[in-house]
Each structure stands twice: as structure tokens, then as C-alpha cells.
C-alpha positions in Angstrom: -126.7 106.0 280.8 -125.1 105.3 277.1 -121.8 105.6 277.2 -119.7 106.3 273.8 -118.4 103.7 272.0 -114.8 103.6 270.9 -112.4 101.6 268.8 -109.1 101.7 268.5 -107.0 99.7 265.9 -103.0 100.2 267.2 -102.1 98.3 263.5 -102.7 101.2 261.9 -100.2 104.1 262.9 -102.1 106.4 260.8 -105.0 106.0 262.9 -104.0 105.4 266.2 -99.9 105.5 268.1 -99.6 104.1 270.8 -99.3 106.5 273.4 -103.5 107.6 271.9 -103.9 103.7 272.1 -103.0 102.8 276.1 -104.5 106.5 277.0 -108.1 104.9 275.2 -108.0 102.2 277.4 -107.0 103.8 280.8 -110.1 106.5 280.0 -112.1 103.3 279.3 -115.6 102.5 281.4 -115.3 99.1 280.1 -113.4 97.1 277.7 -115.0 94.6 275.3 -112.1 92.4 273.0 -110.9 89.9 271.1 -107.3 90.6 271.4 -105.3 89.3 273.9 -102.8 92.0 274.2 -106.3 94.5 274.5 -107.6 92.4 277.6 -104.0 92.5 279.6 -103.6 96.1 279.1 -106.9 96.6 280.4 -107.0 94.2 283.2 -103.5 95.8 284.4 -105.4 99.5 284.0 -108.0 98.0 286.7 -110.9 98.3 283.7 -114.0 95.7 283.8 -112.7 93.6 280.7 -114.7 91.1 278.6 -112.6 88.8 276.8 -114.4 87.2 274.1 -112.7 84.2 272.6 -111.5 83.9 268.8 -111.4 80.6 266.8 -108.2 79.9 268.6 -108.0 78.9 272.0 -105.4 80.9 273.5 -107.8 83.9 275.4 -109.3 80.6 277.1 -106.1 79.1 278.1 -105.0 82.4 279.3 -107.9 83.3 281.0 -108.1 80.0 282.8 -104.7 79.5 283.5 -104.8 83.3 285.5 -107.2 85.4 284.9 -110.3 83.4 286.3 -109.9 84.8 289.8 -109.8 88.5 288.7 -112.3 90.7 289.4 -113.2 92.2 286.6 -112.7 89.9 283.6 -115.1 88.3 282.5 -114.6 85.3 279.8 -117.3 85.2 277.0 -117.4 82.0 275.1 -118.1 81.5 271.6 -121.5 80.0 272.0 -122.3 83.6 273.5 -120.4 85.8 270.8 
């Protein structure tokens, strides 16, 4: 089964408010992101999340420091990206 693919970019009001933004991710099968602030909104909406990590190492340090345990998320390291 293919599911549709969606993206959202809440930087751009034009595009996307808010309210459209947090109702994408709660209608979500599964998230996929590089943003941080994507990943907690998801994880708290119960979705599986993949956090992919950036050049910076904060998604790593967040995810390890309490996230590791969750079902759900899943940490993707650069080396996979």
C-alpha cells in the first residue's frame, strides 16, 4: 500500500498556518524529519517518527537523552541519510 506523501513548511504562512500544520501531523501514518520541533509534535501525536539528524547534533542529543526508549521513534544517523 503507497501512501501519499505530504510536506508541510509552517515558515511559510502563505502555505501552511498552523492550525493546517499540527492537523497534517495528527492525520499522519508516519512522520519522516529533520526538524526537531516536527519530531516532538509527532512523537506527542503518538505517530511512528523518524528523526533524521542534521549537521548539528542536537536531534541526537535529544533523542538520546529521552527519546531512545520511545516506541515509535526511530533515530536515523547521517551515515544512513
Amino acid at each position: 500500500m503507497k501512501y501519499p506523501i505530504i510536506s508541510c513548511d509552517i515558515s511559510l504562512p502563505n502555505v501552511s498556518s498552523f492550525d493546517d500544520f499540527c492537523v497534517t501531523i495528527a492525520k499522519s501514518a508516519v512522520v519522516f524529519t529533520t526538524r526537531l520541533h516536527v519530531g516532538i509534535l509527532a512523537i506527542m501525536l503518538g505517530r511512528p517518527t523518524y528523526l533524521f539528524e542534521g549537521p548539528y547534533h542536537k536531534i541526537r542529543g535529544i533523542y538520546e537523552h529521552s527519546l531512545a526508549g520511545v516506541d515509535g521513534v526511530t533515530l536515523v544517523s547521517g551515515s544512513r541519510v
